[in-house]
SEKELO-990052 format. One record per residue (C-alpha): x, y, z. Coordinates in steps of 0.02 Angstrom, whole numbers, padded with zeros to 5 digits, always signed. Layout:
residues N
XYZ ...
end
This chain:
residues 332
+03835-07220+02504 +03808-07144+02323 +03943-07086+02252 +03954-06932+02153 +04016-06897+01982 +04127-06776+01906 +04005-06654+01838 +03897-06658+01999 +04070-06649+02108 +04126-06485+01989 +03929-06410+01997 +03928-06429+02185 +04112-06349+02195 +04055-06178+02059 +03893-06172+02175 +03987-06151+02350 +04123-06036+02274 +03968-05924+02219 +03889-05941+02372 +04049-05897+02465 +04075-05733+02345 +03863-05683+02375 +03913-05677+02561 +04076-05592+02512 +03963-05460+02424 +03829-05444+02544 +03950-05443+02706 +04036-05294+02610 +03851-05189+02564 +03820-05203+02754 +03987-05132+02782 +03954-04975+02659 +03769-04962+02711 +03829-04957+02901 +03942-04806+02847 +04108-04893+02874 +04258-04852+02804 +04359-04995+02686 +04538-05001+02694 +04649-05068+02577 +04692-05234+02670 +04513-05254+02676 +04418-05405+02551 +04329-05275+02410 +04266-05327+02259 +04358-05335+02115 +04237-05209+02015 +04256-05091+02161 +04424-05093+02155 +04430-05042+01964 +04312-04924+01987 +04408-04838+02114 +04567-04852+02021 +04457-04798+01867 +04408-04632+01989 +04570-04588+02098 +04677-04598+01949 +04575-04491+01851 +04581-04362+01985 +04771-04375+02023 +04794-04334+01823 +04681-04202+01841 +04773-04117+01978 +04941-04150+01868 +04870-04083+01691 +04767-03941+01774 +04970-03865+01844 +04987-03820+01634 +04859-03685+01615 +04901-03602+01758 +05094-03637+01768 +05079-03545+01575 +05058-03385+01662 +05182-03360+01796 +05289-03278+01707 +05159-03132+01648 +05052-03111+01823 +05038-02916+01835 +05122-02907+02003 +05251-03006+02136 +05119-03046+02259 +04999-03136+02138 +05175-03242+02058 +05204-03304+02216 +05020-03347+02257 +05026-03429+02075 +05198-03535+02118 +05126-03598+02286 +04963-03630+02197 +05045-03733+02074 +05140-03821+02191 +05000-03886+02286 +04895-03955+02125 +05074-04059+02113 +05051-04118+02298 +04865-04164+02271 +04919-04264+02118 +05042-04386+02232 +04932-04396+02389 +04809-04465+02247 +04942-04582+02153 +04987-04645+02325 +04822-04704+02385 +04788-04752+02210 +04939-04881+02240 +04850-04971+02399 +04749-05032+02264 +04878-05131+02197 +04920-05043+02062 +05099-04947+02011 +05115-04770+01982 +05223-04801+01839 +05069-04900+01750 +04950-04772+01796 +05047-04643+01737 +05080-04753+01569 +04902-04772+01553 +04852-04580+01557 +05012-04547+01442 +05001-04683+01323 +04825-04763+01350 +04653-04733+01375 +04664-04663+01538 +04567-04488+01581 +04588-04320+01651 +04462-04187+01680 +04405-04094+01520 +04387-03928+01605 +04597-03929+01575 +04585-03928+01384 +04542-03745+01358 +04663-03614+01343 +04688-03475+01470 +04695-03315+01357 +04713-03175+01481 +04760-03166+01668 +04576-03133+01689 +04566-03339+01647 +04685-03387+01805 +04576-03300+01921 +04416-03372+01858 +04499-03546+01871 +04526-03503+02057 +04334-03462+02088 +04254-03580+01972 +04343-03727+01936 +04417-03729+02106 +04260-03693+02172 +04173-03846+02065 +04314-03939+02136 +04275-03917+02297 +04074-03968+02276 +04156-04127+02211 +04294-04175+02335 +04181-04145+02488 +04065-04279+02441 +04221-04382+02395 +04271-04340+02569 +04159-04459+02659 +04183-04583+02527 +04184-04783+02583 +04379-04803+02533 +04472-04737+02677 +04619-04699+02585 +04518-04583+02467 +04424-04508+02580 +04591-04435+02700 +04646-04377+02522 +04503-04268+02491 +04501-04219+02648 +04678-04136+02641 +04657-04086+02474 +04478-03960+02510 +04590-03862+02647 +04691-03805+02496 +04556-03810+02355 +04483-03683+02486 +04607-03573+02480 +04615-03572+02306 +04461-03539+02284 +04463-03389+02394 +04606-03294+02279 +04543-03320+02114 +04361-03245+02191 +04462-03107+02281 +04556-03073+02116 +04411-03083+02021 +04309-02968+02113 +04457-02840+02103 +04462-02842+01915 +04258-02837+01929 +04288-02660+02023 +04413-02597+01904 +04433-02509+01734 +04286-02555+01604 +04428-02638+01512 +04470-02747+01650 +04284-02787+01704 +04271-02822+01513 +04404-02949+01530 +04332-03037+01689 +04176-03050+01616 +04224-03116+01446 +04323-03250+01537 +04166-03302+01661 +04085-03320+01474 +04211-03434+01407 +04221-03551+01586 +04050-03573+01642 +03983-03702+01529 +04114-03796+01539 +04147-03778+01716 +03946-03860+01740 +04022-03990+01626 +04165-04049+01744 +04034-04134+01835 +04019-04257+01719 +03866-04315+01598 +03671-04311+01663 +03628-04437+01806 +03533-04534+01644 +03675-04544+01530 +03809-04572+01670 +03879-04759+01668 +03970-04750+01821 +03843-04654+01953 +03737-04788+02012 +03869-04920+02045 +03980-04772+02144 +03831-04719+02230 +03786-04891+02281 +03939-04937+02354 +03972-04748+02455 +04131-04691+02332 +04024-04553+02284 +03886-04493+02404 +03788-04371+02268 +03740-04399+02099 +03815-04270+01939 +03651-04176+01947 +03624-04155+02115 +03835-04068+02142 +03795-03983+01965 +03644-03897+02060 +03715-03877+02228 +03870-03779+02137 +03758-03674+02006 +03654-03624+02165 +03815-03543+02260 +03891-03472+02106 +03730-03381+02080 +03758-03286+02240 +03926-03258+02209 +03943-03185+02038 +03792-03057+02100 +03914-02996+02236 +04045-02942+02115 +03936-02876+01985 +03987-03046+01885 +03837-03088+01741 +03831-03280+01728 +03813-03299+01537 +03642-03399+01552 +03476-03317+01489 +03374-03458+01555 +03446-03448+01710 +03297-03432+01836 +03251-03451+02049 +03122-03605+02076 +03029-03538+02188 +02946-03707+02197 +03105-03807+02229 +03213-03644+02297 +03341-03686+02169 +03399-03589+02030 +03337-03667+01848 +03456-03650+01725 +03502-03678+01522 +03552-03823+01426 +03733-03884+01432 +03819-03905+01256 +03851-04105+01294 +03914-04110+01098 +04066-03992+01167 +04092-04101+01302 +04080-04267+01204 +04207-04196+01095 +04328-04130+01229 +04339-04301+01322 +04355-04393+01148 +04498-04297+01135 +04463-04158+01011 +04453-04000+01133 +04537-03829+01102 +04684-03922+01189 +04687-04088+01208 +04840-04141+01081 +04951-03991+01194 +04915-04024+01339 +04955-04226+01314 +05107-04177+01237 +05170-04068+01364 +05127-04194+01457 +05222-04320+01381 +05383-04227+01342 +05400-04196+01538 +05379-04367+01572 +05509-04423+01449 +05627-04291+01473 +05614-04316+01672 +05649-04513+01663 +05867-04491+01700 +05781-04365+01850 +05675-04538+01909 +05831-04658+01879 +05940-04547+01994 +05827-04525+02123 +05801-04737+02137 +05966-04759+02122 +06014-04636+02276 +05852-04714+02373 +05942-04896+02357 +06105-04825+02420 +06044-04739+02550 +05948-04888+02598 +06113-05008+02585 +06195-04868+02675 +06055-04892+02828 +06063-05087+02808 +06250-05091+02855 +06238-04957+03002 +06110-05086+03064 
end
């Protein structure tokens, strides 16, 4: 019997570990390719699971940031009605934000570091939520485009391979919906009004589409991220094709209300029955997510100051949980 050596003992060890994780990997691509969903107690990848903490985290910021512009103005709304649509509005963004942290945690992760990371780090958040909102006319075309860009997005994400994700988004687009449905409602009435107020709802469709297009993220060519996502079903579209699918439907939209989109190139394809349309400004979006936007540095520090201010709020609330729960322990 020959007997092996260390260096052909450790190669023969590194070469059945690989072969182990290629079956690991390819076992897991059947599962995605069969349409199955992956739950957290589930073997993943490890570069799956970053990317998905990379993704959901991102969007639970989002949905936290993105209560600022709008939470500005519900103080001025011009009636009752629309304050209270405003408050519940604002109050489901927060809700969207912790259904997101919490299935971000099945990842393994704590809210407290992803939270951290987004405050402190290099963590991101949308750059649609680092313009200002100027006039009222601004809230409502949140509701119809953003919300409505929003909603392109999450229901793809919807039938995304991580289960938790995927019941998220699912929740979430009832409410996006909705959302959606008042800021277009609003908008339209402003659209119908006074020449001042169609004035104002058109100059704030101006100021929102581009970067509304740009929420999307960067071209399928220029995009990191897309293939790997695609590959492994987190995302079901690529940037381009949800960029087109939306710009088709607000086309339609904006000519119901008498709404100009403010695109001169913007054409119907009669060859591909879509509608053609302008060049982004990718420099203004580069620059947003870098963090130089109209109002990055505010909105961070808002940001930051609730957080900090908030933390005897967080200490109070663990220290009644862990009563409550040595309360329960010696009931039992």
């Amino acid at each position: 019997m020959t007997l092996l050596n260390q260096t052909e003992y450790l190669s023969i060890l590194q070469k059945s570990a690989f072969m182990d994780t290629q079956q690991q990997l390819d076992d897991f691509q059947r599962r995605i390719d069969n349409g199955e969903k992956i739950e957290p107690k589930d073997w993943m990848p490890e570069r799956y699971r970053k990317q998905l903490i990379r993704i959901m985290s991102q969007h639970a910021h989002s949905e936290i940031v993105g209560m600022l512009p709008e939470g500005n103005w519900i103080t001025r709304v011009p009636s009752l009605k629309r304050k209270l649509v405003l408050l519940a509005k604002v109050q489901d963004e927060a809700g969207h934000g912790l259904y997101l942290y919490s299935g971000t945690e099945t990842l393994g992760v704590t809210r407290q570091k992803l939270i951290e990371d987004y405050l402190y780090g290099d963590a991101k958040y949308s750059s649609i939520f680092n313009y200002p909102t100027l006039t009222y006319a601004d809230i409502c075309v949140i509701g119809w485009l953003v919300d409505g860009a929003a909603i392109v997005n999450q229901t793809m994400l919807a039938k995304s391979s991580y289960g938790p994700y995927a019941r998220a988004n699912l929740r979430i687009c009832k409410e996006e919906s909705f959302h959606k449905k008042q800021g277009y409602e609003m908008l339209a009435k402003m659209a119908d009004g006074t020449s001042e107020q169609k004035k104002m709802a058109q100059d704030a469709v101006n100021r929102w589409w581009w970067p509304t297009l740009m929420m999307f993220g960067p071209h399928d060519t220029d995009s990191p991220n897309s293939a790997e996502l695609i590959k492994w079903g987190v995302k079901t579209k690529t940037n381009d094709e949800l960029r087109q699918h939306y710009v088709d439907r607000m086309v339609m939209e904006a000519e119901a209300i008498g709404i100009e989109l403010p695109d001169p190139d913007l054409t119907y394809n009669k060859e591909t029955g879509h509608w053609d349309f302008g060049d982004i400004p990718w420099d203004e979006f580069w620059s947003v997510v870098k963090g130089d936007g109209p109002m990055n540095r505010e909105r961070m520090n808002a940001r930051r100051k609730a957080y900090e201010g908030g933390e005897w709020v967080r200490k109070a609330a663990a220290a009644y949980a862990r009563k409550k729960r040595l309360k329960e322990e010696k009931a039992s």
